[in-house]
N, C-alpha and C positions, 0 to 999 in steps of 0.2 A: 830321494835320488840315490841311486847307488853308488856304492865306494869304491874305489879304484887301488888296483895295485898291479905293479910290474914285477917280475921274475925273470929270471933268466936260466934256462930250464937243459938241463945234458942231453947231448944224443940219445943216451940210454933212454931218459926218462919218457923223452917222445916218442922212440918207438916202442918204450911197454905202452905207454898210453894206447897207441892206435895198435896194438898187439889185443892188452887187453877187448877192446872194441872188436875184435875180429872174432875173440871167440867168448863173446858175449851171449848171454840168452835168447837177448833182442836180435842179431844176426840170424843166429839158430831159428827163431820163429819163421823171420823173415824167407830164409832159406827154406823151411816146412810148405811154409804159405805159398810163394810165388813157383817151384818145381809140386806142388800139391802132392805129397808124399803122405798128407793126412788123409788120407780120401777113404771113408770108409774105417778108419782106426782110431785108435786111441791118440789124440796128436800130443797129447802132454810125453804122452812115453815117447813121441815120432821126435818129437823135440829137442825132448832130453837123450837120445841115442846121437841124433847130428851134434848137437852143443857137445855133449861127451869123445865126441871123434874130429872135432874140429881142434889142428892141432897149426901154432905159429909158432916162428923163430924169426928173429933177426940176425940176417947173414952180420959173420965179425965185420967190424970196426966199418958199417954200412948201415944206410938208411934200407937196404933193401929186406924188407919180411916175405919169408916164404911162408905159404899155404899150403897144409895139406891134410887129407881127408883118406883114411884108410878104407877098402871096399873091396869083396871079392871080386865085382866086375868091376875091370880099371872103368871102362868107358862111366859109368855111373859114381865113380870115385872124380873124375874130373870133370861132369856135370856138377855134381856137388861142390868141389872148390872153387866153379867158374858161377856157382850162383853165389857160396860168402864172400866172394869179393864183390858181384856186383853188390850186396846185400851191404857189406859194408861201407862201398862207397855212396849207397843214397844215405845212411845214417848216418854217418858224415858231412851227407850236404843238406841235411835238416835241423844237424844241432851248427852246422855254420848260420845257415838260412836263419835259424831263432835269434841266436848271438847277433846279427849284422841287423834284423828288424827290432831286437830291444834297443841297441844301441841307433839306427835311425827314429826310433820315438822319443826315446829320450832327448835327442837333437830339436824334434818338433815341440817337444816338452817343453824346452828350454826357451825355445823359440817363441813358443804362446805368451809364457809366462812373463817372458819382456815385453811381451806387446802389448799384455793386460796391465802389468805395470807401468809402462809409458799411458796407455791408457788414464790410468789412476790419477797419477803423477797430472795429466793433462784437464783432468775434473778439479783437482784440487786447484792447479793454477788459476780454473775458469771461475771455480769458487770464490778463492780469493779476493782474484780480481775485481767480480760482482758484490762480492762482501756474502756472500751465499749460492747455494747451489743453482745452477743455471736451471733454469725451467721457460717452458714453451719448446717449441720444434729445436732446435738445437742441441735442449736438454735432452731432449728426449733421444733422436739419433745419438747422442756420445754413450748414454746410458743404454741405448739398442747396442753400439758396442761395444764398449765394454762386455756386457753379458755375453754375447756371442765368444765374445774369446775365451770369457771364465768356461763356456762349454766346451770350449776346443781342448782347454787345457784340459778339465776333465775328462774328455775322452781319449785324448794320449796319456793319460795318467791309467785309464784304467788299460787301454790296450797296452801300457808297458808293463802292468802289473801280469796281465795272461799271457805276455809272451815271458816273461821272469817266471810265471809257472810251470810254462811249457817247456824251456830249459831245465829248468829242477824236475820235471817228469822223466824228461830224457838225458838226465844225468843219473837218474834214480834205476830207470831201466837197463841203463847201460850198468 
């Protein structure tokens, strides 16, 4: 289970963060990719000239960041800034989207894991009670569910481990 901590984080600090994001590698690509500016060239060099010219500021004492993109044709200087901002706002709604479905498995996680435990809990009382474990059809359905849940858990366990790595891929790219 993952660990939890809270912060409480400066204006500054938020908009370097979404500063830095904007002129990221990953925007850059994104930008190459989607205006296809690689078409026929070298795209690492096509890349690395956008990522190298992609320039932000946050206006003073404002959440507002400006973009902007140096170009001898204006008209292609402001294609360009008008794709890293779309560029940036999908990469923002993919490491939200990560964050919001590890933290809904984890929920489902949590969720299993008491259900197989009441389960348990419910085998053992049956136990007891019989002075041993239940067996014939009754046994058998509690024992059909049990297992079924121990799977469920496993498979929210494993889908919140790939989405925790899909996070760290795209914390790593960013």
């Amino acid at each position: 289970m993952p660990a939890e901590s809270r912060v409480i984080l400066r204006r500054e600090e938020v908009v370097n963060s979404e500063i830095e994001i904007i002129t990221s590698p990953a925007v850059a690509e994104g930008v190459v990719d989607s205006l296809g500016l690689a078409k026929g060239g070298n795209r690492a060099r096509v890349v690395n000239a956008i990522y190298g010219g992609i320039q932000a500021e946050a206006e003073p004492e404002s959440n507002i960041i400006k973009i902007r993109y140096s170009h001898r044709d204006p008209e292609e200087a402001a294609r360009i800034v008008n794709a890293v901002l779309e560029e940036y706002l999908r990469v923002r709604t993919r490491v939200s989207l990560d964050y919001d479905a590890v933290t809904y498995l984890d929920e489902q996680a949590v969720r299993a894991k008491a259900k197989v435990d009441s389960l348990g809990a419910e085998l053992v009382k049956f136990g007891a009670e019989e002075g041993q474990l239940m067996s014939g059809r009754k046994g058998e359905q509690l024992m059909s569910r049990v297992h079924k849940y121990e799977s469920r858990l496993k498979e929210l366990e494993s889908g919140i481990l790939i989405q925790q790595q899909m996070i760290a891929l795209a914390e790593e790219w960013l």
